[in-house]
C-alpha positions in Angstrom: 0.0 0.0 0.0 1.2 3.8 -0.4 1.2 4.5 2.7 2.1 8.9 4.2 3.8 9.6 7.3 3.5 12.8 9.5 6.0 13.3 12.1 9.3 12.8 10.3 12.3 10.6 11.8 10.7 11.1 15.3 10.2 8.5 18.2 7.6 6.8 16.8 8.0 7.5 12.9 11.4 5.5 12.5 10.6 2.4 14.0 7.5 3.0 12.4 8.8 3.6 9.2 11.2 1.0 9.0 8.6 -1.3 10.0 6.1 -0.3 7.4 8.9 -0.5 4.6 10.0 -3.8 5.4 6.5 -5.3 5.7 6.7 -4.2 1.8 4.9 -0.8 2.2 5.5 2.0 -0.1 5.7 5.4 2.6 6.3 8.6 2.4 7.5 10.6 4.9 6.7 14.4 5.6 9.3 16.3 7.7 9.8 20.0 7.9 13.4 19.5 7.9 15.6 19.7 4.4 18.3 17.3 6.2 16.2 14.5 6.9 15.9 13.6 3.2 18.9 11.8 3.2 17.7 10.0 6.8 14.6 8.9 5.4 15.7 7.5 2.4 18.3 5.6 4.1 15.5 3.1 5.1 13.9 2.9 2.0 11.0 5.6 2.2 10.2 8.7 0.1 10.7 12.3 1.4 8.1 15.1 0.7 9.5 18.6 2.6 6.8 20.8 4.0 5.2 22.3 6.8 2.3 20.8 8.8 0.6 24.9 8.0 0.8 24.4 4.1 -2.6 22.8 3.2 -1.9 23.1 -0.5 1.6 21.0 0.2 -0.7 18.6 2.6 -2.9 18.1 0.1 -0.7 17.2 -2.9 1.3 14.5 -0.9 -1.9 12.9 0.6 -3.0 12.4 -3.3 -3.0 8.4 -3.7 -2.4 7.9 -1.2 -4.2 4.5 0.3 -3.8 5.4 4.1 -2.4 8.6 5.8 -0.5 8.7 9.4 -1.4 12.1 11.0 -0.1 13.4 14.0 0.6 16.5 15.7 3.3 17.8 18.4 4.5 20.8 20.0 8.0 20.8 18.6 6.0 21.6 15.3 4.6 25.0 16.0 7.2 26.5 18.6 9.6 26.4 21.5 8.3 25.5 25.1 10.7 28.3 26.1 9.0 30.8 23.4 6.4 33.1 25.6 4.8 34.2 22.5 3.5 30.8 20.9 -0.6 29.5 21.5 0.3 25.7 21.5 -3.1 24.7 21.7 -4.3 26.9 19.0 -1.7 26.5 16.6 -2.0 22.9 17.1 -5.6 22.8 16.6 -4.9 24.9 13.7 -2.8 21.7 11.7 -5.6 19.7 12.9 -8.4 22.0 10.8 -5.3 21.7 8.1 -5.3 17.9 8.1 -8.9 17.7 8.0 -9.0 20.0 4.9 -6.6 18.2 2.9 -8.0 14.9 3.6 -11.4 16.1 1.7 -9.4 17.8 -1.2 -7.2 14.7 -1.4 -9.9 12.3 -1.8 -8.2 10.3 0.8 -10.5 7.7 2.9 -8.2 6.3 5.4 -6.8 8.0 8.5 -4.7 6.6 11.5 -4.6 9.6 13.8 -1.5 10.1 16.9 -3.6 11.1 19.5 -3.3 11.3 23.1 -5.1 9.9 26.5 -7.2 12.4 26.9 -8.4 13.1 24.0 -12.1 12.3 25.2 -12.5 15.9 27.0 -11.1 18.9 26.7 -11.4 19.3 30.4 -8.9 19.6 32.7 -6.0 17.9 30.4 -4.2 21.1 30.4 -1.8 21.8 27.6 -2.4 18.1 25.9 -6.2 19.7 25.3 -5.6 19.8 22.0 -5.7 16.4 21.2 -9.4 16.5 22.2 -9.4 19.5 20.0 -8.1 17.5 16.7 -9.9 14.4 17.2 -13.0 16.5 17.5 -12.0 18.4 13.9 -11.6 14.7 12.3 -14.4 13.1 13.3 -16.7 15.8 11.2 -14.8 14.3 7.9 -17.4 12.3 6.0 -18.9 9.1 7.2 -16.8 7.5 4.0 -13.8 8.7 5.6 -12.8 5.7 8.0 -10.3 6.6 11.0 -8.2 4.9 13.8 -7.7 6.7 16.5 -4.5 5.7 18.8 -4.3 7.2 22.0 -0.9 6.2 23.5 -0.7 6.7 27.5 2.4 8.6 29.4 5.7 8.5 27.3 8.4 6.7 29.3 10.4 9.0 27.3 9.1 12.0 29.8 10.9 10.6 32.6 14.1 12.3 31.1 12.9 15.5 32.2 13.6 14.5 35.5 17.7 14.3 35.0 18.9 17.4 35.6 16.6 17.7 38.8 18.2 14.3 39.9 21.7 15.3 39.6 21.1 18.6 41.3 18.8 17.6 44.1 19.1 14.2 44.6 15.4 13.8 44.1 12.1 13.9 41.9 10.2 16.5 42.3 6.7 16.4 40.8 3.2 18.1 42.1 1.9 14.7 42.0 2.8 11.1 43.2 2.8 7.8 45.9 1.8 4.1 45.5 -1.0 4.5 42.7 -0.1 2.8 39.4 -0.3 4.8 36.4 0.2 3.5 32.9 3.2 4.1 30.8 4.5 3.7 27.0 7.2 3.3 24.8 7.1 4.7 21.3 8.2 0.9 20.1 5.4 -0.1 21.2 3.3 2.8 19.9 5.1 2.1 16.1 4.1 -1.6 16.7 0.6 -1.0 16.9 0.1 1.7 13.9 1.9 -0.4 12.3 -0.7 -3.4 12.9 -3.5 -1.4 12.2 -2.1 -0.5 8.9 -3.0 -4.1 8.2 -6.2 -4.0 9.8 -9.7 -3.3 8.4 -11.1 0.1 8.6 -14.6 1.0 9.2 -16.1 3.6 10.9 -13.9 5.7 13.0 -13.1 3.9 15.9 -10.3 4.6 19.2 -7.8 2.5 20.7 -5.5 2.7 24.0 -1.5 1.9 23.8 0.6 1.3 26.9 3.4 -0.8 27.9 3.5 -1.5 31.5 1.6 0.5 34.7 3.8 1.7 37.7 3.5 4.0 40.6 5.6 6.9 40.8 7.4 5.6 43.7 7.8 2.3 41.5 9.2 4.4 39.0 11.7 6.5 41.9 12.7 2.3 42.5 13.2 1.1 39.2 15.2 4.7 38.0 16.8 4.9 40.6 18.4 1.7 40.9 19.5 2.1 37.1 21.4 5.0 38.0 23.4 3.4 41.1 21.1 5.7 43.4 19.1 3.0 45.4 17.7 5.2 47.7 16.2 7.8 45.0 12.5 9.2 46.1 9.7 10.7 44.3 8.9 13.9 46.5 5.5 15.9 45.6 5.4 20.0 46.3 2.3 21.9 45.5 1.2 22.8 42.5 2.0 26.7 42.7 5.4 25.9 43.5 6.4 24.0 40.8 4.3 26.3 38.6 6.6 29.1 40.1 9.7 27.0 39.1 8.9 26.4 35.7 8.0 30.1 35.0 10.9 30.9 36.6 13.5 29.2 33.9 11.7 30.7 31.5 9.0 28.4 30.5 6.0 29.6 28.2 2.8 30.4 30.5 0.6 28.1 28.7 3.0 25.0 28.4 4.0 26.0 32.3 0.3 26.1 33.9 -1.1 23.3 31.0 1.9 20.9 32.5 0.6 21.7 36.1 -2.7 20.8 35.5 -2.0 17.9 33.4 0.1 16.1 36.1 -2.7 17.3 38.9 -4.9 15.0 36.0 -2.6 12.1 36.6 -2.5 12.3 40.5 -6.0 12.3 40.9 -6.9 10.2 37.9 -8.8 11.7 36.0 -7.1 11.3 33.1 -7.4 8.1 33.1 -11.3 7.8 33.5 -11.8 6.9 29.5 -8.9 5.1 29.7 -9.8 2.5 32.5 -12.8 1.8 31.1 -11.0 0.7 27.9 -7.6 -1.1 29.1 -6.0 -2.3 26.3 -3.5 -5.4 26.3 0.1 -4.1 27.5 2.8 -3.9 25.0 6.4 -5.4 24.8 8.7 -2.6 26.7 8.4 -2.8 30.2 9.0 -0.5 33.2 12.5 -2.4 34.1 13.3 -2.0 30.0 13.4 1.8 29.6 15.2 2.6 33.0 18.2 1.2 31.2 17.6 3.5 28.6 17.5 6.4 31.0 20.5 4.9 33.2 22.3 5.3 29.5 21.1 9.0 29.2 21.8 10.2 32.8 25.3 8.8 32.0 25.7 10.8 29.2 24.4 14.6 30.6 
């Protein structure tokens, strides 16, 4: 099948990628980014360069295509650091893109990135405008069928917490203790796109992703015996404080107080509402896997 790829070389779209090519696809991948070219040809895929804000360019690569990957991130609108960007609108802006170019394309099947969460847009915090896209895409035609994938908390978060290790000692988060939580690993993400892509499609339907479930203090365990610090703990601190320590290194207002509330979403859990009432099975990468990934990356800051 001629298959399109958002989201370039990323986390996801390489294993993805690779996957899909070897499995005898034929993909093309959109990135924003002249020197990925080479990159994504290197494992066999086409390039098309253009921005996610470019419906005409959209449009024209989604043309014959038989199924087309969409998916949205921050990194593709702005800095987190950059006071002046509206994540969630500019975001939800590619989403009315997407939607647009599907129609002119003519395309009729969509596997859509989207996020735990996605089922309200209320009190998510900055990841609102997941709910925001999924809501634009399911006013395309009944013709039009889509997957929705909502993947869980990225393992690959956790990396945030390495410079706060190093200086303090600690993890600080506004939330935390001895409830489990469930986690991801983009592997495990790729796998499943990639398995849908093989799948039937009707209708627009949603599906959960996660790897493993762990408590933050599990998580404190498991990190912190990576790293050769045994004794590591996951301490909590009120939400205004660690919104006060975000704004204070500079962080964008809305990615600073949409982070906050996300992660008071997660400690209460009502994020995970939709989400419990649809458990999925639990991928390959474990809990135990990816702290030796992040033992390797605290090595190397």
């Amino acid at each position: 099948m001629n298959i399109i790829l958002t989201g370039s070389l990323g986390n996801i779209g390489k294993p993805l990628t690779e996957t899909l090519v070897s499995n005898g696809h034929t993909v093309t991948v959109i990135s924003s980014n002249t020197k990925r070219q080479k990159d994504i040809e290197q494992l066999g895929a086409k390039a098309a360069i253009g921005k996610l804000q470019d419906v005409d360019f959209l449009t024209e690569t989604f043309k014959g295509a038989d199924i087309v990957y969409l998916m949205e991130t921050m990194e593709a609108v702005g800095d987190m650091f950059d006071k002046a960007v509206d994540f969630i609108g500019d975001i939800t802006k590619i989403g009315e893109n997407y939607k647009e170019a599907v129609q002119r394309s003519g395309v009729k099947k969509i596997i859509h990135l989207s996020s735990i969460g996605a089922h309200t847009n209320k009190g998510t915090g900055i990841i609102r405008f997941h709910h925001n896209v999924e809501t634009t895409l399911k006013q395309l035609p009944a013709d039009v069928s889509i997957k929705f994938i909502r993947p869980v908390s990225f393992y690959i978060n956790l990396f945030s917490f390495i410079h706060v290790i190093k200086s303090k000692g600690l993890i600080i988060s506004n939330y935390g203790g001895d409830d489990k939580e469930p986690w991801v690993s983009p592997k495990d993400i790729a796998a499943v796109i990639a398995e849908e892509v093989d799948r039937q499609f009707e209708g627009k339907i949603i599906r959960y992703v996660a790897s493993d479930e762990a408590s933050p203090n599990e998580i404190a365990e498991a990190l912190g015996e990576a790293i050769g610090k045994p004794d590591l703990k996951w301490t909590v601190i009120p939400s205004q404080q660690l919104l006060e320590n975000w704004l204070s290194i500079g962080f964008n207002e809305q990615v600073a107080k949409g982070f906050v509330e996300l992660q008071e979403s997660q400690g209460n859990g009502t994020l995970y509402q939709d989400y419990n009432q649809h458990k999925p099975s639990l991928g390959q990468i474990k809990l135990k896997d990816f702290a030796k990934d992040f033992a390797a990356a605290y090595d190397n800051i």
